[in-house]
N, C-alpha and C positions, 0 to 999 in steps of 0.2 A: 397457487396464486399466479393469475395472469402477470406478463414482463410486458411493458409498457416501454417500448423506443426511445418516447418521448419525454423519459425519464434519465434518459442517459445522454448527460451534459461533458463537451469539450470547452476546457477554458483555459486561460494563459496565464500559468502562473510564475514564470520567470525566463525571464532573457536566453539566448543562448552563450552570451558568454559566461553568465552565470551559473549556468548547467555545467559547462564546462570547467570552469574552475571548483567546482565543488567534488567533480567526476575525475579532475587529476586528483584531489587530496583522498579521494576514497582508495582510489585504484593502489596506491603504495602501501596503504595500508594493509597488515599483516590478523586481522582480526575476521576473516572472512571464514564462514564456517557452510556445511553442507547444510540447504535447507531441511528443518523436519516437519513432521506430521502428529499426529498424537491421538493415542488410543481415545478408547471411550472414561478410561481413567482419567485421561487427559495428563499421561508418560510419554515423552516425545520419543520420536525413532525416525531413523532416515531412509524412507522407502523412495527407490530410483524409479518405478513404477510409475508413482505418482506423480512425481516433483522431483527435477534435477534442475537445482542452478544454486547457488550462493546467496547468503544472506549476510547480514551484518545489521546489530543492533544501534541505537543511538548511543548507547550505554557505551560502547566500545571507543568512542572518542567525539566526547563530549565539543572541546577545542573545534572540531569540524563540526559536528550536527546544529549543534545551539545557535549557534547563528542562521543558520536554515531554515530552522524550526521557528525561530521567532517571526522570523519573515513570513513564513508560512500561515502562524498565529494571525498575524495582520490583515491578510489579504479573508479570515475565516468570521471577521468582527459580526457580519450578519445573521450566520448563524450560532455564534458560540455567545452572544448579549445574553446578559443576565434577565432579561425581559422576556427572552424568548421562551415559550414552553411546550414541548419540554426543551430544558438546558442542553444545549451539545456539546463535548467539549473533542478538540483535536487530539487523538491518542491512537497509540498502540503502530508508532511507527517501525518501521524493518527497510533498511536500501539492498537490493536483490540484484544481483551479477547473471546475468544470462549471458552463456557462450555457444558459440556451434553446438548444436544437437540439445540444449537444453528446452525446458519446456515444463508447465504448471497443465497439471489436464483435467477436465472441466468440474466446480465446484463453484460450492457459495461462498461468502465471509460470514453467516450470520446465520440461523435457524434458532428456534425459539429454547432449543436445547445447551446447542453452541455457541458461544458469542451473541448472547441476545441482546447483549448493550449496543452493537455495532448495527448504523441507523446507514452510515452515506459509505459509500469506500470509495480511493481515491489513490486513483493511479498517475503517479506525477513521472511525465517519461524528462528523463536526466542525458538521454543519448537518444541520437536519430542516424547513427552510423553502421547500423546494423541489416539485413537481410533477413522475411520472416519475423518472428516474433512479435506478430501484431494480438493483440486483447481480441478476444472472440466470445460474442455472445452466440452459442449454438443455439438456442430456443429462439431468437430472434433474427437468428442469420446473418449477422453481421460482425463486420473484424474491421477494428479502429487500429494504425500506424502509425502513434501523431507525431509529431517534432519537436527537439527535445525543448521543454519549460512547457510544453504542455499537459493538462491532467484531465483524466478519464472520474466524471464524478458518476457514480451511480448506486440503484440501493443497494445494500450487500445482501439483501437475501438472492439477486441472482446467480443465474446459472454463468459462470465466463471460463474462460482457459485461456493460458500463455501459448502462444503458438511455436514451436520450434525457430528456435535462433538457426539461421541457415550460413550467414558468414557474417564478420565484427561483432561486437559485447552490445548488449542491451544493459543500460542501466535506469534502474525503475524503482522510484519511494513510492512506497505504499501507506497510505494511514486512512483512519476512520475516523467519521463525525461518530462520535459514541454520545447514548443518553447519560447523561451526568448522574441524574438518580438511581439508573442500574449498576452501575460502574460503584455508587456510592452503598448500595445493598449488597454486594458481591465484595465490597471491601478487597479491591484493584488496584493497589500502590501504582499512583504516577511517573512520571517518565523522570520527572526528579527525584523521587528516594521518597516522598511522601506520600499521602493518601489524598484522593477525593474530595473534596468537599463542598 
């Protein structure tokens, strides 16, 4: 499937002191875990290979994400309308700690096997005090750095890579526009405790 440039939108989705305040409440936080990967079973494991840097679920502290998130919901209202079809709804978020030498190397979000619900992905950068670790599309040759309250929207079947953190923390929410109807045949418990619908 040819990658299309012209597909890959930068937009502003919140302030910088807001980033910031959201970036002190994570940073104390003691729930950060190594990122993993997962077989074709789909059994996670933590290969340094592939992926080094930090993740932290929403789940992990509700009191901080949910207000985020809603925010997030709002600014998403064009494409997540009931009207729209197919339905998209905003999911399957993770906040990602990159430090010196870390780095995501090059992959998709999405293939028809893997995460086929996953339609838009969506790199919201939280920190812009960092060195390196800019979003790289190799197929298209190009490497975005953006400033933090900025997001990286585009399809998730491409190809992208975290570029190594060279000095300061990068901090980056990731989530997806997902198809509501695949999400809802795959029977994918929501971010709240419940399912789909």
């Amino acid at each position: 499937m040819v990658e299309d440039p012209t597909k890959i939108h930068v937009v502003r989705l919140l302030d910088a002191a807001r980033c910031a305040e959201f970036v002190a409440g994570a940073a104390a936080l003691r729930s950060w875990r190594g990122a993993r990967s997962y077989t074709e079973e789909n059994v996670p494991f933590v290969d340094l290979n592939s992926r080094r840097h930090w993740t932290m679920s929403p789940a992990a502290m509700p009191a901080l994400f949910d207000p985020l998130l809603r925010e997030l919901e709002s600014k998403f209202t064009r494409y997540t309308n009931p009207a729209n079809e197919p339905r998209l709804v905003l999911a399957q978020f993770a906040l990602n700690r990159y430090e010196p030498g870390d780095f995501f190397v090059r992959h998709a979000d999405a293939d028809p096997v893997h995460n086929p619900e996953r339609r838009v992905s969506i790199v919201l950068y939280l920190s812009d005090d960092f060195t390196g670790g800019g979003t790289r599309f190799p197929t298209l040759d190009r490497t975005y750095k953006l400033s933090a309250g900025q997001a990286l929207m585009f399809p998730s079947h491409y190809l992208h890579q975290g570029e190594p953190v060279e000095s300061g923390t990068k901090y980056a929410l990731v989530g997806f526009l997902c198809d509501l109807a695949v999400l809802q045949n795959a029977g994918v418990p929501s971010s709240n405790g419940g399912y789909y619908r």
